[in-house]
C-alpha positions in Angstrom: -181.1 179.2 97.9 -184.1 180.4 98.6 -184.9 182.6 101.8 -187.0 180.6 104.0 -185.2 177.6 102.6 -184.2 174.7 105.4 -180.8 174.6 105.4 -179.1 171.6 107.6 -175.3 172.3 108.8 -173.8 169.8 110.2 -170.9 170.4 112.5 -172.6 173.8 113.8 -170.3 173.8 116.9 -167.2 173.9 115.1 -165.0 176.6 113.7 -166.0 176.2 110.3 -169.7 175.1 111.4 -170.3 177.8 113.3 -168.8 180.5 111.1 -171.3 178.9 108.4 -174.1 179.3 110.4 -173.3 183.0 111.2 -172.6 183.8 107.3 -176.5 182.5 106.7 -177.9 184.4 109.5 -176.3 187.5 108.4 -177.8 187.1 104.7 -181.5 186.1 106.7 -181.1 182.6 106.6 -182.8 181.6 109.8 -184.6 178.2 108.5 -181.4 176.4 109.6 -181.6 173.0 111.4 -178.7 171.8 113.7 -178.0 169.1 116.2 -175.3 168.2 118.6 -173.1 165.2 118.6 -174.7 163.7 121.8 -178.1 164.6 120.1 -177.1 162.8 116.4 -174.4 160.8 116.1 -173.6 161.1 112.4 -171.8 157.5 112.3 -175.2 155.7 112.5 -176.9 155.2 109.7 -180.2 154.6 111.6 -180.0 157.8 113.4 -178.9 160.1 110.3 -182.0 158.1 108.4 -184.6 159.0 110.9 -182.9 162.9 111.3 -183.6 163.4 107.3 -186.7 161.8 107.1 -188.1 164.1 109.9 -186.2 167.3 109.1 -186.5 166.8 105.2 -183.3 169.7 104.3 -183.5 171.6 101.3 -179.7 172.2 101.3 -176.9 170.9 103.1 -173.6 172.0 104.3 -171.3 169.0 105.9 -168.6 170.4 107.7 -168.6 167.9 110.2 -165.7 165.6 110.7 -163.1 164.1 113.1 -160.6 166.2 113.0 -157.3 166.6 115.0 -153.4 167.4 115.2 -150.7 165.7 113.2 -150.3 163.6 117.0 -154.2 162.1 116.9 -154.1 161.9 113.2 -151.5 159.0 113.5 -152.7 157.7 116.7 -155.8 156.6 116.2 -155.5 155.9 112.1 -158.4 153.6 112.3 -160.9 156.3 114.6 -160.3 159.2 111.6 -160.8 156.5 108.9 -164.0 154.6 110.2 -165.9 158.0 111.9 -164.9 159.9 108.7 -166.3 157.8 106.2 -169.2 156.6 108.1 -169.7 160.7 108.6 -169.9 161.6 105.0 -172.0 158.1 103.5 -174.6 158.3 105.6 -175.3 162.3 105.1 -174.7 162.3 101.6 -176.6 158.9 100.9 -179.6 160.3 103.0 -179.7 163.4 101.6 -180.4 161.9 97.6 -182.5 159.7 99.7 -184.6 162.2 100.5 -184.2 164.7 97.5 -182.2 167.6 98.7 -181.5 170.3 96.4 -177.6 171.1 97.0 -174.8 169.4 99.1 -171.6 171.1 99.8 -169.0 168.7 101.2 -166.2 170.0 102.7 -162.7 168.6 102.7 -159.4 169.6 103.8 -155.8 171.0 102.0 -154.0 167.1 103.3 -156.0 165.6 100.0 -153.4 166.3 97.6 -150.3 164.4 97.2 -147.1 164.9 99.9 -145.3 166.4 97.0 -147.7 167.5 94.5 -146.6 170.5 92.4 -147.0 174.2 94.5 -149.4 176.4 94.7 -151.8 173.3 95.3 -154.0 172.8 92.1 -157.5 170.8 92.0 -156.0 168.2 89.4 -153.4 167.1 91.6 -156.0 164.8 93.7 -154.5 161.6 93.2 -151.3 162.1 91.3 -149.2 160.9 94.1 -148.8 159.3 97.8 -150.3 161.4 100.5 -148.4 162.5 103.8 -148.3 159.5 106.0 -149.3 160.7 109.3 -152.7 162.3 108.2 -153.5 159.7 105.8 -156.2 158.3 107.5 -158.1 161.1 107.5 -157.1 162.5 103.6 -158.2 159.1 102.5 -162.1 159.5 104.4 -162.0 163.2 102.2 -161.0 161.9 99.1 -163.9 159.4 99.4 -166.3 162.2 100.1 -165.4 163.9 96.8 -165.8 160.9 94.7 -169.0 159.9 96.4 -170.3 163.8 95.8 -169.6 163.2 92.2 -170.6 159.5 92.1 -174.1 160.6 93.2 -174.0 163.3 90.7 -173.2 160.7 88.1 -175.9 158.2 88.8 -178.5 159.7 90.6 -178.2 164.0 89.5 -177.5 165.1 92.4 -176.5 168.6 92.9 -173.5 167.6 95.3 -170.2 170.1 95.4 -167.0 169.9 96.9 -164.3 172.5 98.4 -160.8 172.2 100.0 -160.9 174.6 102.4 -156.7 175.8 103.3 -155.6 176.1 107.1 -157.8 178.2 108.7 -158.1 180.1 112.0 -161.2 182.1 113.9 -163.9 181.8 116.7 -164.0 178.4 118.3 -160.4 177.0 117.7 -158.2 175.1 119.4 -155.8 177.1 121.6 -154.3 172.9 123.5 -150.4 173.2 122.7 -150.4 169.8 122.5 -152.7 169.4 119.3 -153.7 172.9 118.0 -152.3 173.9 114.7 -150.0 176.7 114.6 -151.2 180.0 115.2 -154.0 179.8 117.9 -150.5 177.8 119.0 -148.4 180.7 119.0 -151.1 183.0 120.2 -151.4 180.8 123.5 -147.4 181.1 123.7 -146.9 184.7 123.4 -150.1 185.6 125.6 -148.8 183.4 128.5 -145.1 184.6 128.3 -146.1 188.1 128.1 -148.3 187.4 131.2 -145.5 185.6 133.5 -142.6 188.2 131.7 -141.1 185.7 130.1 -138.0 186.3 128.7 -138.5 184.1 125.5 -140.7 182.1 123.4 -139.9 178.7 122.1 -141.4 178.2 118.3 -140.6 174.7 117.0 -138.7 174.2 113.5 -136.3 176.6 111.4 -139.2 179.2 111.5 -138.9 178.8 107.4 -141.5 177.0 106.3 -144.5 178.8 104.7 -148.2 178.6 105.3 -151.4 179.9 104.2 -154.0 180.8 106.7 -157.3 182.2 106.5 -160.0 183.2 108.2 -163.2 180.9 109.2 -165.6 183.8 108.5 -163.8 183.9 104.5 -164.6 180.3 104.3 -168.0 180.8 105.3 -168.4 183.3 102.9 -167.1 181.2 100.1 -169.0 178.6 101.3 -172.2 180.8 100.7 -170.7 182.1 97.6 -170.6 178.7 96.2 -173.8 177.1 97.4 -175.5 180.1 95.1 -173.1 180.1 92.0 -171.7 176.6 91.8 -172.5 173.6 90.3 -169.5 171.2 89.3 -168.4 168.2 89.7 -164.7 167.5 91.3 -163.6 170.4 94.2 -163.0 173.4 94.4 -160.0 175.0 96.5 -160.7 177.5 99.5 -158.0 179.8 100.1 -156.2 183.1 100.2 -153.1 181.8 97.6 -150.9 183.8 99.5 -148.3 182.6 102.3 -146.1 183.7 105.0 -143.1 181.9 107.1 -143.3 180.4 110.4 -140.9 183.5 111.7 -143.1 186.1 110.0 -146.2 184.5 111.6 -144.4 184.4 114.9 -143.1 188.1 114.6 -146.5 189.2 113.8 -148.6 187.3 116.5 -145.9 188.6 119.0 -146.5 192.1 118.0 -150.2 191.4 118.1 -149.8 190.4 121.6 -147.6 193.1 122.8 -145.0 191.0 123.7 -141.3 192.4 124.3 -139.1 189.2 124.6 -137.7 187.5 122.1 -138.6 184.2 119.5 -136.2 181.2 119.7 -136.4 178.7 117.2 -135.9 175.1 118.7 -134.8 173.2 115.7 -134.7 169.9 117.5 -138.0 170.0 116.6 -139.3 169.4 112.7 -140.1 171.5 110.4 -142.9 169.4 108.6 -144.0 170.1 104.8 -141.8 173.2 103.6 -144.4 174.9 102.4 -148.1 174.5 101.7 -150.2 177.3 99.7 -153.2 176.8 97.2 -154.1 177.7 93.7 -157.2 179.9 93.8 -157.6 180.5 90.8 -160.2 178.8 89.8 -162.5 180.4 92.5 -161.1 183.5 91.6 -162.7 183.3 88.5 -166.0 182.9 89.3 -165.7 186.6 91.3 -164.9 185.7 94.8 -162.0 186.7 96.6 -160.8 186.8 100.5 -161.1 190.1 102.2 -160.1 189.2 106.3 -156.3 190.7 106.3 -154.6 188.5 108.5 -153.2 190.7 110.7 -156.9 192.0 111.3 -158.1 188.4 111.7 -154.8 187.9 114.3 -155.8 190.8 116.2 -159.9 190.0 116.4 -159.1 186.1 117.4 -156.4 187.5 120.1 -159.6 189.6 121.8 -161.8 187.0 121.5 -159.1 184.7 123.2 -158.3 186.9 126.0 -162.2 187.2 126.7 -162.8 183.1 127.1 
């Protein structure tokens, strides 16, 4: 990409958005076009036309998307299907419409099959049935890859794919009732460390194992990929390596500096048993994670106590 390039990123405001953005300022990327919900609403195709045929992007980074806990996922099934897909056609339509260079699309880990083979590879997109309760929205990403690659195959269009894994960073979602589990556990500890609590409850077994990485590493694969990729299919996003529930728990409570102990309520699920990429296939292009997470634990815990 070149330096004074006009790069659009949609979804600025959000975790992954918003790490993006920072990623391209830091490497002098400051050509970059944003707008607010309120000020585009990426659902209509009228507005997204108008947006691209004023703006005119070189490059484009979609990374916006309904998005929510496993509770709104399978609440409001039609709301993640509809906004999702009307999302990603009308951005990836305009921009072959109007001749952008490069498109990254980004999806999310819930593509792959409830029980495809572990660690998650790319060729395991459509192998199997997909986890109920998010399959609205899994559905709405697995149409974004084909359409990527469907432009690619009829019109040339230089339109890539990645699945980023569960992430964490700046501007999460610290609401207990549909925040994913660490900024989860973060809220927990901090608040029972605050009111000297003598426990905290952590829902489930506390055995099963996720991956988690940091927004500012996806942002840098992101960047990574929008200079050194150009495939068809996806691409996974991850660290490949996991922890347990309890480990995550025992870590964010040291984190914290909280002296009480963990219970585990196991009247409460467990969910998948354990979730974790295959990154190898990014790996061998040359890029690699580098945010430890017990540094990235400890930078989002001050950020958190400073909102």
């Amino acid at each position: 990409m070149e330096q004074n390039a006009k790069i659009y990123v949609a979804g600025h405001r959000g975790m992954v958005g918003s790490a993006i953005v920072r990623r391209l300022a830091e490497a002098g990327y400051h050509n970059v076009v944003v707008r607010t919900s309120k000020e585009l609403d990426l659902r209509s195709q009228e507005a997204v036309r108008a947006f691209f045929a004023e703006e005119k992007p070189e490059y484009v980074v979609l990374a916006a998307a309904k998005v929510g806990g496993i509770h709104a996922n399978n609440t409001y099934r039609a709301d993640f299907l509809y906004d999702n897909l009307m999302i990603e056609s009308n951005v990836i339509h305009e921009s072959y419409v109007q001749g952008v260079k490069k498109l990254l699309f980004l999806g999310s880990s819930c593509i792959y099959p409830k029980l495809a083979p572990l660690p998650l590879k790319e060729d395991a997109l459509l192998t199997g049935l997909l986890e109920h309760t998010n399959e609205p929205y899994a559905i709405a990403k697995i149409a974004g890859i084909k359409l990527c690659d469907a432009y690619r195959s009829q019109y040339g269009c230089n339109f890539i794919s990645a699945m980023p894994t569960n992430l964490y960073g700046p501007h999460d979602n610290y609401d207990l009732k549909n925040s994913h589990v660490l900024p989860a556990l973060i809220r927990k500890f901090h608040e029972a460390k605050q009111q000297n609590a003598p426990e905290v409850e952590v829902w489930g077994t506390g055995t099963p194992r996720r991956e988690l990485m940091h927004s500012d590493d996806l942002a840098d694969a992101c960047f990574f990929l929008m200079q050194h990729y150009n495939e068809p299919g996806l691409i996974n996003i991850g660290t490949g390596e996991d922890l347990s529930i309890r480990e995550l728990a025992e870590l964010v409570r040291d984190v914290v500096g909280y002296q009480g102990q963990i219970r585990f309520n196991t009247n409460y699920p467990d969910g998948t048993p354990r979730k974790v990429m295959d990154v190898s296939k990014l790996a061998s292009l040359g890029w690699h994670y580098t945010t430890k997470l017990e540094d990235g634990v400890r930078q989002v815990y001050s950020e958190y106590q400073q909102a």
